[in-house]
C-alpha atoms as an extended CHARMM CRD file, in Angstrom:
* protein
*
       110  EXT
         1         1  UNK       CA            -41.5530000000      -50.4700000000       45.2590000000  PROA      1               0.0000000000
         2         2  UNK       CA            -39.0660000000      -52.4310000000       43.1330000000  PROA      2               0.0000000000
         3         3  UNK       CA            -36.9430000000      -54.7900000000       44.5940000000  PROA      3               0.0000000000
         4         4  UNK       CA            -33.5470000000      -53.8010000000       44.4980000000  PROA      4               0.0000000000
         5         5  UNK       CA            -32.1870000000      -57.0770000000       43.9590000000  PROA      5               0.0000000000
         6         6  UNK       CA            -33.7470000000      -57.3890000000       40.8000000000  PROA      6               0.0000000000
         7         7  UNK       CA            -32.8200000000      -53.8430000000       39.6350000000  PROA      7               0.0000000000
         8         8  UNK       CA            -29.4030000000      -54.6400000000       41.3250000000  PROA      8               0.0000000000
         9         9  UNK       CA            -28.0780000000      -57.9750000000       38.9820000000  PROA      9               0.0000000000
        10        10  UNK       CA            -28.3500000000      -56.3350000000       35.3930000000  PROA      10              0.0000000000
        11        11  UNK       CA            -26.4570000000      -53.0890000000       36.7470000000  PROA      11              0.0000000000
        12        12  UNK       CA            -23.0160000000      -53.8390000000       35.4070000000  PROA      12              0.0000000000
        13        13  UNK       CA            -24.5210000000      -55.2630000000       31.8230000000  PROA      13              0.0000000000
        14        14  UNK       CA            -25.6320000000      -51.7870000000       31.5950000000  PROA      14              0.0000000000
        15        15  UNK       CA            -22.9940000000      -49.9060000000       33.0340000000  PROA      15              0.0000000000
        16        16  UNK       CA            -20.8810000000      -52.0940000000       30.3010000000  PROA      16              0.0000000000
        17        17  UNK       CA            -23.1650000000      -51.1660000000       27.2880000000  PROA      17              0.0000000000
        18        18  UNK       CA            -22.7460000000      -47.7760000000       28.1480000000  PROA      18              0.0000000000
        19        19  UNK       CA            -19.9850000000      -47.2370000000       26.1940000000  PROA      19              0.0000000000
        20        20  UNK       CA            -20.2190000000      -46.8700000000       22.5020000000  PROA      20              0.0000000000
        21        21  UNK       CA            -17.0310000000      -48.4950000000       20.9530000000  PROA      21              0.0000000000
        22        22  UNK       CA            -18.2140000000      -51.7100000000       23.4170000000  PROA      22              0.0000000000
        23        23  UNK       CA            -21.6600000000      -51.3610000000       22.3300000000  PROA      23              0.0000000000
        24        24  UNK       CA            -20.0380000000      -51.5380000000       18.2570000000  PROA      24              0.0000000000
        25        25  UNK       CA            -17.9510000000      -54.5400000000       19.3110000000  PROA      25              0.0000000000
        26        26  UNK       CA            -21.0760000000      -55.9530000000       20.6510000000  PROA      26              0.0000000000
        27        27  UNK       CA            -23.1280000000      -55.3480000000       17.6380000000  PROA      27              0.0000000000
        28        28  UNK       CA            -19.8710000000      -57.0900000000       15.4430000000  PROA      28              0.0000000000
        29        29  UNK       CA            -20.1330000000      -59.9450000000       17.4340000000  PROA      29              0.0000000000
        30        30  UNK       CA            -23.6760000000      -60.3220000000       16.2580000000  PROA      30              0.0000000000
        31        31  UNK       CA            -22.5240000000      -62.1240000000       13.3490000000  PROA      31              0.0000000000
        32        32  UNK       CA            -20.2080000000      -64.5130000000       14.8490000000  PROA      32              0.0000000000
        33        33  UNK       CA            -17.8080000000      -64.9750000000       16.8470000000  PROA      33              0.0000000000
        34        34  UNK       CA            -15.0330000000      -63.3640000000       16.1330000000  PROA      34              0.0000000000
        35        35  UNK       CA            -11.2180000000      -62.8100000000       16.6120000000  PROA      35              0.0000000000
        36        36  UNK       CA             -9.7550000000      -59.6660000000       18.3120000000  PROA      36              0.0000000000
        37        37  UNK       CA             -7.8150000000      -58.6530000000       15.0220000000  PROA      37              0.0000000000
        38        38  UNK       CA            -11.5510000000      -59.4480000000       13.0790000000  PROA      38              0.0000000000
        39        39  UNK       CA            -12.6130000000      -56.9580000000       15.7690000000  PROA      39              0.0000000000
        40        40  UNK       CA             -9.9890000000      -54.2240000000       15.5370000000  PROA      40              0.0000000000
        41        41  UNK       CA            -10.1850000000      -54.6820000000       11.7350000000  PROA      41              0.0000000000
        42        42  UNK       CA            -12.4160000000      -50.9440000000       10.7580000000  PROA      42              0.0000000000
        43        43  UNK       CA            -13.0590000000      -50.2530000000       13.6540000000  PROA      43              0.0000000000
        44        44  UNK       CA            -10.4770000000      -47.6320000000       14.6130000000  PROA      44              0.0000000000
        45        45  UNK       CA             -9.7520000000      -48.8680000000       17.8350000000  PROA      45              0.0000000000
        46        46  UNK       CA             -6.0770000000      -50.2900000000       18.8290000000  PROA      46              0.0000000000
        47        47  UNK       CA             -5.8290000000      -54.1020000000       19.1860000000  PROA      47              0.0000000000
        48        48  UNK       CA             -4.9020000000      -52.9080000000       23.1400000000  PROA      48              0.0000000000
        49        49  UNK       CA             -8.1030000000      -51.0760000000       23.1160000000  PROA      49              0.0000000000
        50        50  UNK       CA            -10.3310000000      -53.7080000000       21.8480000000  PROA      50              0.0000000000
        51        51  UNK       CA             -9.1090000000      -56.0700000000       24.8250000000  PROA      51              0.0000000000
        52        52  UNK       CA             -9.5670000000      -54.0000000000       27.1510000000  PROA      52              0.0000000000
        53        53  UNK       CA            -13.3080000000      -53.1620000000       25.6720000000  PROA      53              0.0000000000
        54        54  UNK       CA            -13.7980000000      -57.1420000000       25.4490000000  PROA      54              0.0000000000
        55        55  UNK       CA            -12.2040000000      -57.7830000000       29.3490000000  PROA      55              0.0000000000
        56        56  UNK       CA            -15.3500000000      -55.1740000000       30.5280000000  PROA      56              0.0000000000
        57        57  UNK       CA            -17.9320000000      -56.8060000000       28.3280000000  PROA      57              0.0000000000
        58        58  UNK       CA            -16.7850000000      -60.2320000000       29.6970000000  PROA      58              0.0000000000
        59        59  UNK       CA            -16.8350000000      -59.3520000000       33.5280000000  PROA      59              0.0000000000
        60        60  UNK       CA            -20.1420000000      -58.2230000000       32.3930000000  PROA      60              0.0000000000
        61        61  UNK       CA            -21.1830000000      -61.7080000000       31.2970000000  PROA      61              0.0000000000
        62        62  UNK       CA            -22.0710000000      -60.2220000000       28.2060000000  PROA      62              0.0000000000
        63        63  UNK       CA            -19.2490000000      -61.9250000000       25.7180000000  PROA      63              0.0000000000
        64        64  UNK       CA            -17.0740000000      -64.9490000000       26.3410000000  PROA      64              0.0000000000
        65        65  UNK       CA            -13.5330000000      -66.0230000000       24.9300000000  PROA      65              0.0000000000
        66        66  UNK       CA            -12.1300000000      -69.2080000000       24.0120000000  PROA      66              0.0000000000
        67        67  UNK       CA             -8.6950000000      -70.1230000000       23.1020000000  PROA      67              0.0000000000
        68        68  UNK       CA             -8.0230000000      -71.2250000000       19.3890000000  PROA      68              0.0000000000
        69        69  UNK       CA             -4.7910000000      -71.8240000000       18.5460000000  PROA      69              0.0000000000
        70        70  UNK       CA             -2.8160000000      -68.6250000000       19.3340000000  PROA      70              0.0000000000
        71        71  UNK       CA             -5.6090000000      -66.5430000000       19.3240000000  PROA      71              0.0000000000
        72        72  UNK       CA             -9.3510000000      -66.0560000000       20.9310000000  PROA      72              0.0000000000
        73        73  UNK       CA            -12.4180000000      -66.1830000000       19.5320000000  PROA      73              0.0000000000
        74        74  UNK       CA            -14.7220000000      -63.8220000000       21.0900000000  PROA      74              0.0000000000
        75        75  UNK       CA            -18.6010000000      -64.9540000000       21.2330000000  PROA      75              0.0000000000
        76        76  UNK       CA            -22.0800000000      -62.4170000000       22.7020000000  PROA      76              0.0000000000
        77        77  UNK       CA            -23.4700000000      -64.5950000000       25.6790000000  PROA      77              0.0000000000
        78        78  UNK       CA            -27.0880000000      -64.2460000000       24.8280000000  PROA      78              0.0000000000
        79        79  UNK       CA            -28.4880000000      -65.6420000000       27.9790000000  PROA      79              0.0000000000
        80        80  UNK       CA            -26.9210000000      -62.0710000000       29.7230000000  PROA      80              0.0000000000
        81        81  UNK       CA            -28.5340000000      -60.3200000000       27.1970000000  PROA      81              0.0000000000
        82        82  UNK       CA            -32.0350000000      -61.5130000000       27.3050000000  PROA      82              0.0000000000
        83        83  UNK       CA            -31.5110000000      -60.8290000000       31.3830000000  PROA      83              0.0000000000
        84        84  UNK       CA            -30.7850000000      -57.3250000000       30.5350000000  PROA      84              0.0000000000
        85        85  UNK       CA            -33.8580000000      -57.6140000000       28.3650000000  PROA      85              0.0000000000
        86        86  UNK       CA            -35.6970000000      -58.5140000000       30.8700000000  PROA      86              0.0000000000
        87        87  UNK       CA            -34.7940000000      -56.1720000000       33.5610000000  PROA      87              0.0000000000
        88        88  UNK       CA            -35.8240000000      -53.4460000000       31.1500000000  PROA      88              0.0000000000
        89        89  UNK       CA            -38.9880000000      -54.8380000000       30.6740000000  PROA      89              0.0000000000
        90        90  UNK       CA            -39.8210000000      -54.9570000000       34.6190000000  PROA      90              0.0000000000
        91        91  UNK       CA            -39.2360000000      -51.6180000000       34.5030000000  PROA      91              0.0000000000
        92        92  UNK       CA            -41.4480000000      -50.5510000000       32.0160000000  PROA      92              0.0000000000
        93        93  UNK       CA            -44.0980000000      -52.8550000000       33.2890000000  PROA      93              0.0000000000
        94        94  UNK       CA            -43.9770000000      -50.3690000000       36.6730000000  PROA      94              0.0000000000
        95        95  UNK       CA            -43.5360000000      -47.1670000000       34.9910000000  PROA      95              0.0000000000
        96        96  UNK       CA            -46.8310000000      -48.2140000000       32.6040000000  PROA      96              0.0000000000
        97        97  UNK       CA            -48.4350000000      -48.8900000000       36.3310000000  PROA      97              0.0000000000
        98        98  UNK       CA            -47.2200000000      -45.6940000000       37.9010000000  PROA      98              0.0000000000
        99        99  UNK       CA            -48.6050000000      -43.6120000000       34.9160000000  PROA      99              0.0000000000
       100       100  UNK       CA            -51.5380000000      -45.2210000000       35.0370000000  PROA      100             0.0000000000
       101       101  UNK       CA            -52.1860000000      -44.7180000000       38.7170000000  PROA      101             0.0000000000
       102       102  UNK       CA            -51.2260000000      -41.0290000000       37.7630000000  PROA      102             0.0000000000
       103       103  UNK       CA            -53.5720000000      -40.5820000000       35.5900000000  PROA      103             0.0000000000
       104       104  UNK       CA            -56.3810000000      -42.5470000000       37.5190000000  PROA      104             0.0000000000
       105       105  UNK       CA            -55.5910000000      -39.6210000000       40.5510000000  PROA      105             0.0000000000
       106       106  UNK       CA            -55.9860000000      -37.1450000000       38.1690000000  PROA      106             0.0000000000
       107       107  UNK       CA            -58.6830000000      -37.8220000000       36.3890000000  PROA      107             0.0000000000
       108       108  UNK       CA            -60.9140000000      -38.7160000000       39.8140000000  PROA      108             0.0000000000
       109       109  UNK       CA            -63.6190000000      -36.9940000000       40.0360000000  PROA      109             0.0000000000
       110       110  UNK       CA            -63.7310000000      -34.3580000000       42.9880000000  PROA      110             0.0000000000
């Protein structure tokens, strides 16, 4: 049985990626950090409704901003990530273990 502490902590990283237009800002800040008018630039989202985006992913632990000047730069917070990573990981650790007990009961011989 999994403990549900574990499955628990990465719930709101996921929960946060489960949105596509955060996911895109996400994959932006991949290069770099990067402003909130860098973001908003081609990306068809309001300047509003990149903040917004960026305020979830930050609660989430997944990005962080610092102040530069009069704006923010916006940065990915790999450590969350690779926590997320390894969450998913866990899991398919014990669904490789439940299909293999699976198939171990059905394959027993009568």
């Amino acid at each position: 049985m999994p403990d549900r502490r574990r499955t628990a902590a990465p719930a709101p990283v996921f929960a946060a990626l489960g949105d596509e237009n955060r996911l895109w800002l996400l994959a932006r800040l991949t290069s770099g950090p990067m402003s909130i008018s860098g973001l908003t630039s081609g990306s068809g989202i309001s300047r509003q409704g990149v903040s917004k985006h960026l305020r979830v992913l930050e609660k989430a632990g997944l990005v962080r901003g610092t102040r530069r000047g009069k704006e923010s730069l916006w940065r990915i917070e790999a450590k969350r990530l690779e926590e997320a990573r390894r969450s998913l990981d866990l899991i398919s650790r014990q669904w490789d273990e439940a299909l293999h007990s699976l198939k171990a009961f059905v394959e027993e011989p009568d």
